[in-house]
PADO-892116 format. One record per residue (C-alpha): residue number from 1; residue in one letter; x, y, z. Coordinates in nm, 2 decimals, decimal comma. Example, Ala and Ser with C-alpha at 12.3 -4.5 7.8 and 13.67 -1.06 7.14 Angstrom:
<nodes>
+-----+------+--------+--------+--------+
:  nr : rest :      u :      v :      w :
+-----+------+--------+--------+--------+
:   1 :    a :   1,23 :  -0,45 :   0,78 :
:   2 :    s :   1,37 :  -0,11 :   0,71 :
+-----+------+--------+--------+--------+
</nodes>
This chain:
<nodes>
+-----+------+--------+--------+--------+
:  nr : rest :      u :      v :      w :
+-----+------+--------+--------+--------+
:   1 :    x :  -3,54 :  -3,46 :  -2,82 :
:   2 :    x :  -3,36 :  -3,79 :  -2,86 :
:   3 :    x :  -3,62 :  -4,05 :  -2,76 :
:   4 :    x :  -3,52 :  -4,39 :  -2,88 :
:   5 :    x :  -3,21 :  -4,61 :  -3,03 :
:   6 :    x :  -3,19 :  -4,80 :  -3,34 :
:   7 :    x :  -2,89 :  -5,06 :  -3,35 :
:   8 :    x :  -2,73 :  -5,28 :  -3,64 :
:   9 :    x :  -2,51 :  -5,50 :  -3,53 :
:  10 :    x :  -2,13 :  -5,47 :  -3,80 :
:  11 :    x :  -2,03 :  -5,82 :  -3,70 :
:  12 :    x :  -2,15 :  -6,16 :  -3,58 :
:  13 :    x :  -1,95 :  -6,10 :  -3,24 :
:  14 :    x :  -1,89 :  -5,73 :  -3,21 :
:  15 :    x :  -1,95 :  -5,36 :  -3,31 :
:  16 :    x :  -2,32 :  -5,22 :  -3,37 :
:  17 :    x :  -2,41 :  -4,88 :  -3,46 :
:  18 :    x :  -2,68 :  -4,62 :  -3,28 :
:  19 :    x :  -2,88 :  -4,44 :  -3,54 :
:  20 :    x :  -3,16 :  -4,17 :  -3,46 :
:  21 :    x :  -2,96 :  -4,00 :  -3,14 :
:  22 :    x :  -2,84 :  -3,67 :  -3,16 :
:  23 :    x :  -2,54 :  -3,64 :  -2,98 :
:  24 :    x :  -2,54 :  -3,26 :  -2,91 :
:  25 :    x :  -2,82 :  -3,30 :  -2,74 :
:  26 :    x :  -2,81 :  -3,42 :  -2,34 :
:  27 :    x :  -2,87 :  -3,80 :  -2,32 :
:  28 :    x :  -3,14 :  -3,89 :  -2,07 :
:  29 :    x :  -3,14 :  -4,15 :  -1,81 :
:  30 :    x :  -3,35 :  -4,38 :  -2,01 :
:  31 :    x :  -3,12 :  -4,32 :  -2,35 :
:  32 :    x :  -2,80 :  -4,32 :  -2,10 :
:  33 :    x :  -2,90 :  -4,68 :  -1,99 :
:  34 :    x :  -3,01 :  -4,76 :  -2,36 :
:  35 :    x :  -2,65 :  -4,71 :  -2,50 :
:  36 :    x :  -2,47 :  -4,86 :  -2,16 :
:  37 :    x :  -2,66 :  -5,19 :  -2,24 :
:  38 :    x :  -2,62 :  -5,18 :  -2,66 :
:  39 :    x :  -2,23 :  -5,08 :  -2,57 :
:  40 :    x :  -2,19 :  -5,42 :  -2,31 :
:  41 :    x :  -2,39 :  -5,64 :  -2,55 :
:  42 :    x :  -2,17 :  -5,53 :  -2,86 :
:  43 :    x :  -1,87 :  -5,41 :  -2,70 :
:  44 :    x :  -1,80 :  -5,13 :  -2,90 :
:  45 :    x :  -2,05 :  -4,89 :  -3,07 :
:  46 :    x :  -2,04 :  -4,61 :  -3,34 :
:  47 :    x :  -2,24 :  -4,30 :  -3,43 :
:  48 :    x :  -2,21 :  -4,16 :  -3,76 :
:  49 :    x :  -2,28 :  -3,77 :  -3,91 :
:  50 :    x :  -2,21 :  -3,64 :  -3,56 :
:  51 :    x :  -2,14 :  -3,29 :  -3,50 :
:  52 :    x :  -1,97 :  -3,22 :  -3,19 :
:  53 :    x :  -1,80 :  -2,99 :  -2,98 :
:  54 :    x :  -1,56 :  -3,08 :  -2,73 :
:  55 :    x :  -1,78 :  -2,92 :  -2,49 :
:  56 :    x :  -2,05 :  -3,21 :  -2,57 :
:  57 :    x :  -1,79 :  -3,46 :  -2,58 :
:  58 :    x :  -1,70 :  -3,40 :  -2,27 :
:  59 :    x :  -2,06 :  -3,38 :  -2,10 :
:  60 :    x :  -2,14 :  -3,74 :  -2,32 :
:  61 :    x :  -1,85 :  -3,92 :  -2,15 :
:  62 :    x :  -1,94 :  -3,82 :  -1,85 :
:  63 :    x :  -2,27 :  -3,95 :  -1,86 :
:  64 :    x :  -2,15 :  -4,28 :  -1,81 :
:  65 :    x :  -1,90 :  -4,17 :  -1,54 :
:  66 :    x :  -1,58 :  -3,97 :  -1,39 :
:  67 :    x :  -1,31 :  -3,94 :  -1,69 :
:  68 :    x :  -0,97 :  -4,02 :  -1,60 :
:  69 :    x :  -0,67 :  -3,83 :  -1,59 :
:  70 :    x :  -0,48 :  -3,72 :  -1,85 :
:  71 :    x :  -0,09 :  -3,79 :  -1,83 :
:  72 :    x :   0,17 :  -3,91 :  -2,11 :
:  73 :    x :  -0,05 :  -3,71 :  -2,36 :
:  74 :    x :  -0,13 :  -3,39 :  -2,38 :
:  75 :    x :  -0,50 :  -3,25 :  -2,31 :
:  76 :    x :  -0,75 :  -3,08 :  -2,53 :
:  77 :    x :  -0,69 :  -2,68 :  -2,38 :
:  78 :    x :  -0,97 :  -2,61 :  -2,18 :
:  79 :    x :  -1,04 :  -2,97 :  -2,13 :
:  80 :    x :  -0,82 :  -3,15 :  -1,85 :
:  81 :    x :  -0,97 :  -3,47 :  -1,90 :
:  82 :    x :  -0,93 :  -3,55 :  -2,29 :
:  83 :    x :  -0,65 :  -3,62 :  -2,49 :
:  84 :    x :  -0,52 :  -3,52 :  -2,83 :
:  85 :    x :  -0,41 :  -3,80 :  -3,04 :
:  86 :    x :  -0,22 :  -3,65 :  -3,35 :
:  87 :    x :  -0,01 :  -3,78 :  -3,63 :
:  88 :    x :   0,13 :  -3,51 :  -3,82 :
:  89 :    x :   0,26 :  -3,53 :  -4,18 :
:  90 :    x :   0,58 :  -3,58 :  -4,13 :
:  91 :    x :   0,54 :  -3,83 :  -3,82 :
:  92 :    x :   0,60 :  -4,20 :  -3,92 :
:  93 :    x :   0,45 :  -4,37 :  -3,56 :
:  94 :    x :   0,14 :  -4,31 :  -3,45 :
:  95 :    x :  -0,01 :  -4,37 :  -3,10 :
:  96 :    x :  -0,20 :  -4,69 :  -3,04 :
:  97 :    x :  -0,01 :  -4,89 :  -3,32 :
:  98 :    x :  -0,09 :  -5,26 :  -3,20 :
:  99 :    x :  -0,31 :  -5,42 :  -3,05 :
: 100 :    x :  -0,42 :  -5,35 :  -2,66 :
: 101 :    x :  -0,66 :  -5,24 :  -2,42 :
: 102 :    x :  -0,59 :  -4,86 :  -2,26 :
: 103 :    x :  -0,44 :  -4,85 :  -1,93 :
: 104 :    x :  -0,46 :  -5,18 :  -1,79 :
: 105 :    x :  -0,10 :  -5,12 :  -1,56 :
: 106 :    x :  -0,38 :  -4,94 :  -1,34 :
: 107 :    x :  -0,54 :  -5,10 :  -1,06 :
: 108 :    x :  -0,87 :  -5,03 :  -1,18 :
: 109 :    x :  -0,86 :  -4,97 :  -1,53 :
: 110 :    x :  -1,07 :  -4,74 :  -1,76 :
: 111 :    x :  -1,37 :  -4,91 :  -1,85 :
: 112 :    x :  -1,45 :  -4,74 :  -2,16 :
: 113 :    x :  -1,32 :  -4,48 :  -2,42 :
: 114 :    x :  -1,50 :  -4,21 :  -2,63 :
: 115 :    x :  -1,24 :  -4,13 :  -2,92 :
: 116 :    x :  -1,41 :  -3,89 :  -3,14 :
: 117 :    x :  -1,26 :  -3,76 :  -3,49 :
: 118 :    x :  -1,11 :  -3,42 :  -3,57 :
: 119 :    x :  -0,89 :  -3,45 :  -3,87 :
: 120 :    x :  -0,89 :  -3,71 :  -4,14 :
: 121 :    x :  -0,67 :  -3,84 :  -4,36 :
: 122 :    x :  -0,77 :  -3,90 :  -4,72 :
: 123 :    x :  -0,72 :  -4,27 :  -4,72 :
: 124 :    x :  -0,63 :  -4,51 :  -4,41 :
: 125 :    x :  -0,67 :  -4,45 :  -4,07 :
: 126 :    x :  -0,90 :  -4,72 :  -3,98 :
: 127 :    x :  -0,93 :  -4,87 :  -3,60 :
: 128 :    x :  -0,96 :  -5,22 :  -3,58 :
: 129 :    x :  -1,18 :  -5,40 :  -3,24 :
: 130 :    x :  -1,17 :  -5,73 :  -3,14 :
: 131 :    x :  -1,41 :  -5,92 :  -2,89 :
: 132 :    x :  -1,18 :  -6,10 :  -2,57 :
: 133 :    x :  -1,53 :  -6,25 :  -2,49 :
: 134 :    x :  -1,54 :  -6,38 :  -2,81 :
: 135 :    x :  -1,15 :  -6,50 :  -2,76 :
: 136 :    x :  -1,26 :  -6,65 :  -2,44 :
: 137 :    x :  -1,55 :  -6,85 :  -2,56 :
: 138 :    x :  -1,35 :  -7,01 :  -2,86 :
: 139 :    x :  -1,09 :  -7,14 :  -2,61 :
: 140 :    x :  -1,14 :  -7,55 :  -2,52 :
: 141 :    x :  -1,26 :  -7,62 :  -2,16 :
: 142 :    x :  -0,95 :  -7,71 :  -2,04 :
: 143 :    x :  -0,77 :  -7,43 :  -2,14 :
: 144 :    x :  -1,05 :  -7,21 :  -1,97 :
: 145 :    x :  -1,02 :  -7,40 :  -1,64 :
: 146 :    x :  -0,65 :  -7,32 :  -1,63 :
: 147 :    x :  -0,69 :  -6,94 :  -1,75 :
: 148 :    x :  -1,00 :  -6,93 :  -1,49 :
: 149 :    x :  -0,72 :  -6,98 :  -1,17 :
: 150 :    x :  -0,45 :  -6,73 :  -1,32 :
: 151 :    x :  -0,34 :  -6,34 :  -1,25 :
: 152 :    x :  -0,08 :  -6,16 :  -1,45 :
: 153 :    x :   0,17 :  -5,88 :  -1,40 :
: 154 :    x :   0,04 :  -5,58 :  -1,67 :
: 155 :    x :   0,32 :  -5,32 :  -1,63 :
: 156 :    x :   0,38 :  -4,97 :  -1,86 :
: 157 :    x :   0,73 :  -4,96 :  -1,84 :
: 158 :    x :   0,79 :  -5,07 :  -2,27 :
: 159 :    x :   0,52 :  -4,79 :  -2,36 :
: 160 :    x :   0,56 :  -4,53 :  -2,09 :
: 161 :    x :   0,91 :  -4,47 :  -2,16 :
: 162 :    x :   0,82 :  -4,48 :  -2,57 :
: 163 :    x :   0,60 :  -4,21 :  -2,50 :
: 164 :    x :   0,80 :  -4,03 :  -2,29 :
: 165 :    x :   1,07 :  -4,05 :  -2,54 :
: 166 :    x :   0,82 :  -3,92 :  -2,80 :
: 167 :    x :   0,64 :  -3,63 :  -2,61 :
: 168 :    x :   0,94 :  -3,53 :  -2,31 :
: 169 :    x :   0,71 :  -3,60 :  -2,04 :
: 170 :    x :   0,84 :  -3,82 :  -1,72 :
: 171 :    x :   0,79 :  -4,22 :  -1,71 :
: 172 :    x :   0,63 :  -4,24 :  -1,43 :
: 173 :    x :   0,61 :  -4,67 :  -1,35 :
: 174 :    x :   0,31 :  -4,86 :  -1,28 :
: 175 :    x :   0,21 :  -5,18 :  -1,22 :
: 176 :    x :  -0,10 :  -5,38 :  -1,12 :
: 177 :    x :  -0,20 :  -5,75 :  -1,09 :
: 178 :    x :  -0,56 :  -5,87 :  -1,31 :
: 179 :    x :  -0,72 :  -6,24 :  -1,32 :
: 180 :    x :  -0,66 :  -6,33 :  -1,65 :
: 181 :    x :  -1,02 :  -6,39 :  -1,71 :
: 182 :    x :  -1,24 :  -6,16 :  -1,58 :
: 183 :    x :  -1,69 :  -6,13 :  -1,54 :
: 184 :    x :  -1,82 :  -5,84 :  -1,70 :
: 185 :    x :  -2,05 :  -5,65 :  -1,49 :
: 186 :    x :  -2,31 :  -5,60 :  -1,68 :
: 187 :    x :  -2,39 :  -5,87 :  -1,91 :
: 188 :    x :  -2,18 :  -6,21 :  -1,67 :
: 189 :    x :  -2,05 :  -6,28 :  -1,95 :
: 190 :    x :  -1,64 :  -6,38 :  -1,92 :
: 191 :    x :  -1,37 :  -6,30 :  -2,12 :
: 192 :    x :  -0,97 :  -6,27 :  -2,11 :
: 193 :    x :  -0,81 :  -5,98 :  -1,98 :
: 194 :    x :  -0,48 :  -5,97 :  -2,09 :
: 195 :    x :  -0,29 :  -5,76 :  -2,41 :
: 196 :    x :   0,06 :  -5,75 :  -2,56 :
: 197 :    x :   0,14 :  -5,40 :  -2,51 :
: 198 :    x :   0,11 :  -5,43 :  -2,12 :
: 199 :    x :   0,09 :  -5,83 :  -1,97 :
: 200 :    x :   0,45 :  -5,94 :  -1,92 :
: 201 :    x :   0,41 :  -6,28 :  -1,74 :
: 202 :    x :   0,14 :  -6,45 :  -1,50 :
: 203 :    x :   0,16 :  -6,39 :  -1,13 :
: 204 :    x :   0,39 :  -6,62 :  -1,01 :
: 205 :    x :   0,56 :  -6,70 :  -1,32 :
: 206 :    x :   0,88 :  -6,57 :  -1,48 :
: 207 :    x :   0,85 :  -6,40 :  -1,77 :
: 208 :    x :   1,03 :  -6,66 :  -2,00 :
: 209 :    x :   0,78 :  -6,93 :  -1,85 :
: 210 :    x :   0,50 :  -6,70 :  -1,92 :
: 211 :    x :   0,62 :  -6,64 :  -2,30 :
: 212 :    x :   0,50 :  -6,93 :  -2,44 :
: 213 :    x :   0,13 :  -6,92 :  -2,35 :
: 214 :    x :   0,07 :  -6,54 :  -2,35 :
: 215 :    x :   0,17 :  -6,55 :  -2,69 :
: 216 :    x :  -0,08 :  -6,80 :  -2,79 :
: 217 :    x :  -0,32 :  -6,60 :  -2,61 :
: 218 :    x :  -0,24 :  -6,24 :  -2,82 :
: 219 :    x :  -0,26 :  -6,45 :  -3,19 :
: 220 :    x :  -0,58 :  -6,64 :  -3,08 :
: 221 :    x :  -0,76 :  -6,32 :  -3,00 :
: 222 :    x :  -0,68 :  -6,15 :  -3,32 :
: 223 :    x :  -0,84 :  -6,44 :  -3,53 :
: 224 :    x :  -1,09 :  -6,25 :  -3,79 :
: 225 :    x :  -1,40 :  -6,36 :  -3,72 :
: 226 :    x :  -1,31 :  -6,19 :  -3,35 :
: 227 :    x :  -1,31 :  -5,84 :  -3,52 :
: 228 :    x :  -1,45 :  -5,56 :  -3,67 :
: 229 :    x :  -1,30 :  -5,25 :  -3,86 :
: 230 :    x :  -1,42 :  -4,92 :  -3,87 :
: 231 :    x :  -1,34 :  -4,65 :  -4,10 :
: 232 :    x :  -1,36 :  -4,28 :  -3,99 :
: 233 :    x :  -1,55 :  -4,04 :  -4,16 :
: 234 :    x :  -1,64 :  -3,68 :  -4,06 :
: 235 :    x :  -1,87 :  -3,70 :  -3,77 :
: 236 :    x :  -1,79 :  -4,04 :  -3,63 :
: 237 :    x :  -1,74 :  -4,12 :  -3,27 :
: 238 :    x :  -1,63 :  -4,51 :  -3,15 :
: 239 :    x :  -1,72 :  -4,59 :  -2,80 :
: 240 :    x :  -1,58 :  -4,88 :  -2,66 :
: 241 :    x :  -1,59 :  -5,15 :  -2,38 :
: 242 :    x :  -1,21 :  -5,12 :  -2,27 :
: 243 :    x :  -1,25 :  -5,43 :  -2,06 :
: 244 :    x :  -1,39 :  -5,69 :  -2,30 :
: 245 :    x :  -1,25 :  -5,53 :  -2,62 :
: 246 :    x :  -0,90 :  -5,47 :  -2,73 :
: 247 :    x :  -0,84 :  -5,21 :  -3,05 :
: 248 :    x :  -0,56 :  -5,13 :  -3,32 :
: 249 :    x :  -0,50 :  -4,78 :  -3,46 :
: 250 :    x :  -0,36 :  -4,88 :  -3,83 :
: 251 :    x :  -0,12 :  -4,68 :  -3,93 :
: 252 :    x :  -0,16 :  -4,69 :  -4,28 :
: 253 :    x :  -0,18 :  -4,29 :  -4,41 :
: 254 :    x :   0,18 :  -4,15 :  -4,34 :
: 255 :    x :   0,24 :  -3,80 :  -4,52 :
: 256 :    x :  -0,08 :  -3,72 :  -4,37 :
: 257 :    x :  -0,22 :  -3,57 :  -4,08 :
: 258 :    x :  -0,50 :  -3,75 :  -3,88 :
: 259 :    x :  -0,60 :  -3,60 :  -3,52 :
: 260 :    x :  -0,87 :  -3,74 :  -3,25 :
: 261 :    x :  -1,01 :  -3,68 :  -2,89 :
: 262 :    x :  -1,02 :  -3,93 :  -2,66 :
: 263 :    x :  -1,18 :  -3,96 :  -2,33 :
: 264 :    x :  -1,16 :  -4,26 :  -2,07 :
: 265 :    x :  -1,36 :  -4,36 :  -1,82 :
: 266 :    x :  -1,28 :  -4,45 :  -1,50 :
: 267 :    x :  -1,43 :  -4,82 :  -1,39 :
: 268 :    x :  -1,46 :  -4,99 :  -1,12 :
: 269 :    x :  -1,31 :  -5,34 :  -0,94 :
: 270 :    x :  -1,24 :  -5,57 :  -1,21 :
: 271 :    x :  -1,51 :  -5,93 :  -1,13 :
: 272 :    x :  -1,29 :  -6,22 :  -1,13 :
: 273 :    x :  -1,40 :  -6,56 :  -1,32 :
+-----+------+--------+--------+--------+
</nodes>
C-alpha cells in the first residue's frame, strides 16, 4: 500500500516529481492531501513507470474532485469525462499548440488536468509548463499594483470555432470575466491569470487598447527560467495546477502518431488579488 511521497523538484520555480506511489492503487486521504499540497507548491507534478488503465485514471482524477465535461473533443468510450487527444500521422496541427491555460472562457475554470500518455512518438512530443506565480513575482511593484485592480474578457470564439472546424462539432460561445491576478487557494500565493489563446482585452478596455500590454504580459511569462519541459515516456502522467500554470504541446514529431487522455477538474470561485 502506497504510504508515503518522495518529491524532486525539475526546476528552481516549477515541476517536481512523486516517486514511491503506485498509481493503480486507491490514494488515501493522507496521500490525496500529500499530492494536492506537492501539486500547489510546484504547480505541476509527474509520475513516471506508471501503468494505468483508464478505469484508474478516472478514479485518480476524481480524487481531487468532480471532472468536467467533455465537449469540442471527443471522450474515451466508456468514459464521459476524459478526452482523447490524438495526432495521427498524417495530421500536421495538433491540439494544445501554444501556450494557454484549459478553459479559462468558463466562469469557473478547471483547476487542474490529469493528461496521461497512450501512444508515443519516437522523437518530440514534449509539453512545456510555465509558472504565472513565477511571472507575477518578477513583475516591478508598480506594474503589480496596476495588474492587482484589473479584470479581462477571456472568450473561446478563435479556438472553439478551430476546433469545430477540425472535429465537425458545434461552436458553442462562451465568455467569462477573471481579475487578472488572482490568490491561489491553497498556498496565498498570487499570480497572473491571463493567456493568449483566450484573454482578448481588459474589462473595460477595447481590444486595441488592451493589445499593447497583454502582449507584454504573454512574452514575459514565457521567459525560461519560468519553465520546465517534460518529455513523455511510457508510463508518464503530468498533473497540473491549471490556474497558476500555463502549458505548450510542441508539435515537433509530424508523420507520427502520438495520443493522450486527459481529465479536468472542475474548481471553484477564482480568489481575487
Amino acid at each position: 500500500m502506497n504510504r508515503t511521497i518522495r518529491i524532486r523538484r525539475a526546476t528552481g520555480c516549477i515541476g517536481a516529481e512523486i516517486d514511491a506511489l503506485d498509481l493503480r492503487e486507491p490514494l488515501s486521504d493522507e496521500l490525496r492531501d500529500a499530492v494536492r499540497s506537492a501539486l500547489a507548491e510546484h504547480g505541476v507534478i509527474f509520475f513516471r513507470n506508471q501503468s494505468i488503465t483508464p478505469e484508474q485514471h478516472d478514479r485518480f482524477a476524481r480524487r481531487f474532485g468532480e471532472p468536467t465535461e467533455v465537449n469540442m473533443i471527443g471522450a474515451v468510450p466508456g468514459f464521459p469525462n476524459m478526452s482523447e487527444l490524438a495526432k495521427a500521422e498524417e495530421q500536421l496541427d495538433n491540439i494544445g499548440g501554444g501556450w494557454h491555460a484549459d478553459q479559462t472562457f468558463h466562469e469557473v475554470p478547471p483547476w487542474g488536468t490529469v493528461l496521461v500518455a497512450r501512444e508515443l512518438p519516437a522523437f518530440g512530443g514534449d509539453t512545456l509548463f510555465s509558472s504565472m506565480a513565477a511571472a507575477y513575482d518578477a513583475l516591478s511593484d508598480g506594474l503589480k499594483a496596476t495588474l492587482d485592480s484589473l479584470r479581462a474578457v477571456h472568450d473561446n470564439s478563435i479556438v472553439g470555432k478551430s476546433l469545430a472546424a477540425k472535429t465537425g462539432r458545434p461552436h458553442i460561445p462562451r465568455q467569462a470575466v477573471h481579475p487578472v491576478v488572482i490568490r491561489h487557494p491553497v498556498t496565498g500565493r498570487k499570480s497572473l491569470f491571463v493567456n493568449r489563446a483566450y484573454t482578448t482585452r481588459f474589462e473595460g478596455w477595447s481590444e486595441r487598447d488592451s493589445e499593447a500590454l497583454l502582449s507584454y504580459l504573454y512574452i514575459h511569462g514565457q521567459r525560461p527560467e519560468f519553465q520546465c519541459r517534460f518529455h513523455w515516456e511510457p508510463g508518464s502522467i503530468a498533473f497540473w495546477d491549471n490556474i497558476q500554470v500555463w502549458h505548450y504541446a510542441a508539435n515537433d514529431y509530424h508523420g507520427q502518431r502520438r495520443v493522450m487522455h486527459r481529465m479536468a477538474i472542475k474548481g471553484t470561485t477564482l480568489i481575487a488579488a
